[in-house]
N, C-alpha and C positions, 0 to 999 in steps of 0.2 A: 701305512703301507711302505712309506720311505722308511722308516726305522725298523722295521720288518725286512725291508731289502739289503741296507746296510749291514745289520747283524747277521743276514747269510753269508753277502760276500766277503764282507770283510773282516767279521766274526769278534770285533770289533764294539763291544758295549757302552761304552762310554761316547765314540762316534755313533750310535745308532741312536742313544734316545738323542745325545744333542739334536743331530739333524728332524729326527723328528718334531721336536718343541721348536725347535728353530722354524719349523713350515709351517707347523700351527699358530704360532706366534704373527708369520706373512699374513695368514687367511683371516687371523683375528683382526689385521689392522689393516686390509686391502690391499694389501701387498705395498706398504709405503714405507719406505728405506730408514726414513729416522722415525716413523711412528713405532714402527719394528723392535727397531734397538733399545726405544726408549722403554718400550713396553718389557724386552726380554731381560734388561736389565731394573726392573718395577718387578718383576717377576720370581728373579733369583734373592733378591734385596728381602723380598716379604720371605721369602723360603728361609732364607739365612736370619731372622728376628722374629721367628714362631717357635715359640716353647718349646713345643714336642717334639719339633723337627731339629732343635740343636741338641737336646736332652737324644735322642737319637744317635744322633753322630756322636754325642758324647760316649755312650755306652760302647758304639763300636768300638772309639778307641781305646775304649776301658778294655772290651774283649782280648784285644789283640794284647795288652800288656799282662792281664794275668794270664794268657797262654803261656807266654814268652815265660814269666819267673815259674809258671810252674814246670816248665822242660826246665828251668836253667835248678831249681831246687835238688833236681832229683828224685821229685815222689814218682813220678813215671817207671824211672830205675829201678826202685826201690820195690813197686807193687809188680814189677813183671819178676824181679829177683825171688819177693812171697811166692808167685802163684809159678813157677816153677822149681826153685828148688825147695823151699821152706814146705810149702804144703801138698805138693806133688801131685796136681790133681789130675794131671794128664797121664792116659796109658794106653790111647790106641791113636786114631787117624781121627775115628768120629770124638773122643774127647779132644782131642786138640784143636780142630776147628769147630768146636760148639765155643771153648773157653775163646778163641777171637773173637766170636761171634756176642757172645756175652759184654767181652770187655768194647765190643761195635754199640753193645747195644746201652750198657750204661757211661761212656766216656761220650756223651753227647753234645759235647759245649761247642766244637767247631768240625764241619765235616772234616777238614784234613787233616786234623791232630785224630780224628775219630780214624780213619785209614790208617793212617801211620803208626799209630799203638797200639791198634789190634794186628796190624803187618810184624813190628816189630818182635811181639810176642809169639806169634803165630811162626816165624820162619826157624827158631831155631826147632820145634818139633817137626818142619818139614826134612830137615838132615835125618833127623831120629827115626822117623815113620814113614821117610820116601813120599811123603805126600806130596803129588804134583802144585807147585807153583800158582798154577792156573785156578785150583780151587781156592786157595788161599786169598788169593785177588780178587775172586767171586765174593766170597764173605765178606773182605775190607768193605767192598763195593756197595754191598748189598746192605753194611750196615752206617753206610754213612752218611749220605743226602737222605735215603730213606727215614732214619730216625730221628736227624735234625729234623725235617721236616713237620716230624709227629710231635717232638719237645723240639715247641716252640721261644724256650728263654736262649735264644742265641740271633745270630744275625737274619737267619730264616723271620725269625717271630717279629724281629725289628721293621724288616722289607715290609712285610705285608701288613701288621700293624700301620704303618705308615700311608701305605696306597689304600686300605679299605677306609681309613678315616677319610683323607681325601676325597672318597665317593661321594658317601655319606654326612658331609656335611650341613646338608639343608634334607629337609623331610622328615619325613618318620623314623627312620632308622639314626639319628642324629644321635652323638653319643654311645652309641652300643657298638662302634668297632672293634672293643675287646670281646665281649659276649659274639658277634659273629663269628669271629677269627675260632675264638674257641669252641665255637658249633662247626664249622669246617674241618678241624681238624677231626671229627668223626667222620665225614667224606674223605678225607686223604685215602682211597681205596690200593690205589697204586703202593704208595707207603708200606699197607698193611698186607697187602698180597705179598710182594716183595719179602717183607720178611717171615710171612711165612714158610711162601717157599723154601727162601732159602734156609728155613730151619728144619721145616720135612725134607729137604735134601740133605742136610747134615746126618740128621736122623736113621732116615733111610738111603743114602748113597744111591740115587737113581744119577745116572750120568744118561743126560741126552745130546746131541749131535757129536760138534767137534771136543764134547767133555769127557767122551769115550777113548780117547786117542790120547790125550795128556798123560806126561810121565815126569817124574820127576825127574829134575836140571841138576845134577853139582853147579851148584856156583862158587866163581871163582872172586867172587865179591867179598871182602872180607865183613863180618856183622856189624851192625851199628853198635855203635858204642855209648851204653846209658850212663851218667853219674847215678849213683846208688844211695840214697838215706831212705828216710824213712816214708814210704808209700800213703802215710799221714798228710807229708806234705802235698801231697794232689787231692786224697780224697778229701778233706776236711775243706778247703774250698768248693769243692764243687757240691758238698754238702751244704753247706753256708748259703750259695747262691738259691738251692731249690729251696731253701726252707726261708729266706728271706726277700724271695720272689714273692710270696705269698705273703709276708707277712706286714711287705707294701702295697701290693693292691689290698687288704684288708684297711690298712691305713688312711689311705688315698681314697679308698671307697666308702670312709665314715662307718669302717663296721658292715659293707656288704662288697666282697673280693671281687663279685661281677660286675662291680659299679667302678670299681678302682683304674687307677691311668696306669697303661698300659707303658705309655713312653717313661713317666717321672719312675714308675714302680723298677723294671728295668736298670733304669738309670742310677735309680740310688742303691740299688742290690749290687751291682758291681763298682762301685764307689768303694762302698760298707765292702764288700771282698778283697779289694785290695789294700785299704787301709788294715784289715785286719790281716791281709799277707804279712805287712811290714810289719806291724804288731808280733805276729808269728816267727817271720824268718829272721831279722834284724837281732833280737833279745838271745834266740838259740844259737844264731852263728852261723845258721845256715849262706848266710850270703850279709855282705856288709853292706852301708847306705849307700855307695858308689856305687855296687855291682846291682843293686835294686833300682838305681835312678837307670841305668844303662840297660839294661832287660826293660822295664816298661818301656823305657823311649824306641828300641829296635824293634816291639814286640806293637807297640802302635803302630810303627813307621809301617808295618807290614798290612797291616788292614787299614791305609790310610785310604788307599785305591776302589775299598771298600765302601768309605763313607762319599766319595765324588759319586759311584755309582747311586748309591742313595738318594743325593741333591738331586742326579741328573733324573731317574727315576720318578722323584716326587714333581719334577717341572715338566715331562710328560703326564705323568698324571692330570694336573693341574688341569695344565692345555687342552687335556682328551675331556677333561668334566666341561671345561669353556666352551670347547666347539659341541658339547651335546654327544660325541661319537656313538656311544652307547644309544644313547636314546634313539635317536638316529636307524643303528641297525637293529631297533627293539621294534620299531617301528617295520620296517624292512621286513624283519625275520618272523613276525606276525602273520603276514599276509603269506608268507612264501613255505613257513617253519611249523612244526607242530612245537608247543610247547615243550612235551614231552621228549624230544631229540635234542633238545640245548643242551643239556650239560655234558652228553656224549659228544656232540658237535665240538663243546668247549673242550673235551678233554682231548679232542682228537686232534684239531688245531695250537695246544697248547703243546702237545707231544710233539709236532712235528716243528714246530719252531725252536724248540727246545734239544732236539736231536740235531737240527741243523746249524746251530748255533753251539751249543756246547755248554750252555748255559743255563738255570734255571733262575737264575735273579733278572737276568732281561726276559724271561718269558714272561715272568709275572709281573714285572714292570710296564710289559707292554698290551698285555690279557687281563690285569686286574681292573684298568680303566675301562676295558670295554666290557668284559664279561657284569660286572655290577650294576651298571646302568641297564644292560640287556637285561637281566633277573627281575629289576625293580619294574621295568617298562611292560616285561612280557608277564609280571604277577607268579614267576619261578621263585623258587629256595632260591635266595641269595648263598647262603651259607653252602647249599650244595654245589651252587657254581662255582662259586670259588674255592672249593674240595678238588673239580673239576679241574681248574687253571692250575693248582698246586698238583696234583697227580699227574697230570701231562706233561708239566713242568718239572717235575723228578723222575721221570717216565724217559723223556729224550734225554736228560743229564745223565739217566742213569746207562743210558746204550750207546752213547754218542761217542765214539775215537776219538772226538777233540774236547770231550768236557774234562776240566781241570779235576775233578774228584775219578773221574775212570783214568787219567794216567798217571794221579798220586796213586792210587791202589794197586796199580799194575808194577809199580814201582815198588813201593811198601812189603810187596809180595816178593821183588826179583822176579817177576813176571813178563816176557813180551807183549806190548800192548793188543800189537791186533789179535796176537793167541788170545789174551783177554776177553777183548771185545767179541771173537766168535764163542767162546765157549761160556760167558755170559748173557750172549742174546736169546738163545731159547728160552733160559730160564725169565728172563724181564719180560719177554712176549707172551708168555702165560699168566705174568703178574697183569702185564696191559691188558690183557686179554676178560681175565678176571673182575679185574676194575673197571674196562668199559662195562660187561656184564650189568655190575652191582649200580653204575649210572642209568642204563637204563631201565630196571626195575625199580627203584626208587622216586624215578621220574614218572613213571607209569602209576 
C-alpha cells in the first residue's frame, strides 16, 4: 500500500518500491533499526550475486547500446528512405498509416524507438495526405507498449521473467518461469484488443469522439533528420536477436526451448548482437572503433535507470514472497472473492495503478508479487493472472497523460498531448472493455 501511494503521488518508481521493501524489510525484523539495515542490505547483497538477476541487468545494458549504434549506423535512415521513395508503397491516408502501423508492429525491441520510427516515417505522408497529427500518435501509441508487451525478447520479457521466477521459487511450479510468462502472453487480451482495433480503424476509418474533430496542423517543426545507409544495417540485427533468442533457449534447455533460461538465453543473444554489430559496422566503415565504444557507452548510460528499477523491483518482490502478501490475500479473497472474478479484479486494479502512475513496469512490479501467490492460493490460472497484471498494466500506460510511451508518441507525431490523450481514449476503452470481457469468460 505504501508503494502503491508513493507511485500516485509522487509518480516517482524508484522511490516507491524502495519505500516499499524498506517497510517490509521493518515488519520482517520488528521494526528494529539495525536489525533492518542489516537485513536490507543481506537483501540487496544476495540480489546483486544471483546469476540471473546480474545476467539481467546485463542484457538491459546490452539493450540500450545496440539501440544506440543502431540509430547512430543509419539503418533506420536508410529503411524509411526504402519504404518511401524506393518502393513507394504509400498512396492514400489508409496506406500510410497502416505502413506506421507495420513498421509499430515489427520494430519491436524498445517501446520508444518502436514510437519514434514509426512517427518519423509516418509524418512526412501526414504533409502529403493532411492526415491529422492525432491519428498518427494513435498508431505510434497503439503499437508500442502494446507489442512490446506481446514480444517479449526486450526489457518487458526481462521484468517479468525476473518477478515470476521470484514467485515461483519453492513448489510446483519451480522452474517453469519461462513456460508461464510464455502462457500469459496468450492472456495479454488488452495487447491484442489494442491492436486490433487500431487496425480495423486504419482499415476502416471509424472516428469516434474527439477523433471526429481533428485536422491536420502545418507544423512549423522542421523534420528529423535520419543519417541514410543501408536499412540492412538495422534489420539484420534485429533479425539475429529473434533467431538466436531461440537458438539459446534450445541450448540452455539441453535440446527442449521450453526448458531453457530465460535470463542466460537473453543475455547471451544480445552479447552475440553486438559483437557481431562490431563484426559488421567496424570492417565496412560504417562507424570506426571510437565512434562504437561511444554509442554503446551513451546508449547504456540511458537505460541504466532501467536496470536500478529492476533491482528495486526484484527486492520488492522478494519482500512481498517473505511476508506471504499474496497468500495472505489468497486467503482473504477466498472467503469474500468468487474464484471466477480474480483475474478481472486483477486486471482492473492493475489498470488503475498503472493509469495513475504512468507506468507499467511499477505496476507489474508491484501486482506480480501479489497477483502469483493469489492464483497458486486460490487454485486459479497463474498464467491468466498474470495476462491479467500485464493487460492492466499496458491498459493504464496506454491512456495515461503522464506515461512516458503516450508523450513520446504524441511527440513522434508533432501531436498535442492532451489532444492525444482524448482522441485515443475511446479507442483504449473498447480495447479495456474487450479484455475485461475475454477475463471473465475464460475464468468462467
Amino acid at each position: 500500500m505504501l508503494a502503491i501511494f508513493f507511485a500516485l503521488y509522487t509518480k516517482n518508481v524508484l522511490l516507491s518500491l524502495f519505500s516499499g521493501t524498506l517497510l517490509g524489510v521493518f515488519i520482517l525484523n520488528g521494526f528494529s533499526f539495525f536489525a533492518s539495515l542489516e537485513a536490507t542490505y543481506e537483501l540487496f547483497a544476495n540480489l546483486l550475486t544471483t546469476p540471473w538477476i546480474l545476467k539481467t541487468l546485463g542484457f538491459v545494458i546490452l539493450v540500450g547500446s545496440i539501440i544506440s549504434l543502431i540509430e547512430k549506423s543509419g539503418g533506420v535512415g536508410g529503411f524509411i528512405n526504402y519504404a518511401l521513395y524506393e518502393k513507394k508503397f504509400v498512396k492514400s491516408q489508409r496506406s500510410a498509416l497502416m505502413l506506421s502501423y507495420m513498421i509499430g508492429v515489427f520494430v519491436f525491441i524498445e517501446t520508444s524507438i518502436t514510437a519514434l520510427i514509426a512517427g518519423a516515417v509516418g509524418k512526412p505522408f501526414c504533409a502529403k495526405y493532411n492526415i491529422p497529427q492525432a491519428k498518427l500518435a494513435f498508431v505510434c501509441d497503439s503499437t508500442s507498449a502494446p507489442i512490446g508487451s506481446l514480444v517479449i525478447f526486450n526489457g518487458y520479457g526481462v521484468l517479468l521473467l525476473g518477478l515470476i521466477t521470484i514467485q515461483i521459487t519453492d513448489g510446483t511450479l519451480e522452474g517453469k518461469a519461462i513456460n508461464i510468462l510464455i502462457d500469459s502472453i496468450f492472456y495479454n487480451f488488452y495487447a491484442m484488443s489494442a491492436l486490433l482495433v487500431t487496425f480495423l480503424y486504419i482499415l476502416y476509418g471509424f472516428d469516434i469522439g474527439a477523433m471526429k474533430s481533428v485536422l491536420y496542423k502545418q507544423s512549423s517543426k522542421s523534420s528529423i533528420e535520419l543519417k541514410q545507409k543501408s536499412m540492412y544495417l538495422m534489420l539484420s540485427p534485429i533479425f539475429l536477436m529473434l533467431v538466436l533468442v531461440f537458438v539459446f533457449l534450445y541450448i540452455t534447455g539441453d535440446g527442449d526451448i521450453l526448458k531453457g533460461s530465460g535470463s542466460s538465453s537473453i543475455f547471451y543473444t544480445m552479447l552475440s548482437t553486438l559483437l557481431f554489430m562490431f563484426v559488421y559496422y567496424i570492417p565496412t566503415k560504417v562507424m570506426s572503433v571510437k565512434e562504437f565504444a561511444i554509442g554503446s557507452f551513451l546508449g547504456a548510460k540511458k537505460l541504466f535507470h532501467v536496470s536500478l528499477i529492476l533491482i528495486f523491483a526484484f527486492s520488492i518482490g522478494e519482500i512481498s514472497t517473505q511476508l506471504e502478501t499474496g497468500n495472505y490475500l489468497a486467503a482473504l479473497a477466498s472467503e469474500n472473492l468468487d474464484v471466477v472474478f480474480l483475474a478481472s479484479m486483477i486486471f482492473l486494479l492493475s489498470s488503475l495503478i498503472s493509469f495513475s502512475t504512468g507506468t507499467s513496469w511499477g505496476t507489474f512490479s508491484i501486482m506480480i508479487p501479489i497477483a502469483v501467490p493469489m492464483a497458486i492460493g486460490m487454485d486459479a490460472n497463474v498464467a491468466l493472472c498474470i495476462g491479467a497484471v500485464i493487460s492492466g498494466g499496458i491498459f493504464g500506460d496506454h491512456c495515461s497523460p503522464i506515461s512516458d510511451t503516450t508523450i513520446i508518441s504524441s511527440m513522434a507525431a508533432e501531436c498535442e498531448l492532451i489532444e492525444h490523450v482524448k482522441t485515443q481514449l475511446p479507442y483504449a476503452l473498447i480495447s479495456g472493455v474487450i479484455a475485461l470481457i475475454f477475463f471473465l469468460v475464460l475464468s468462467f
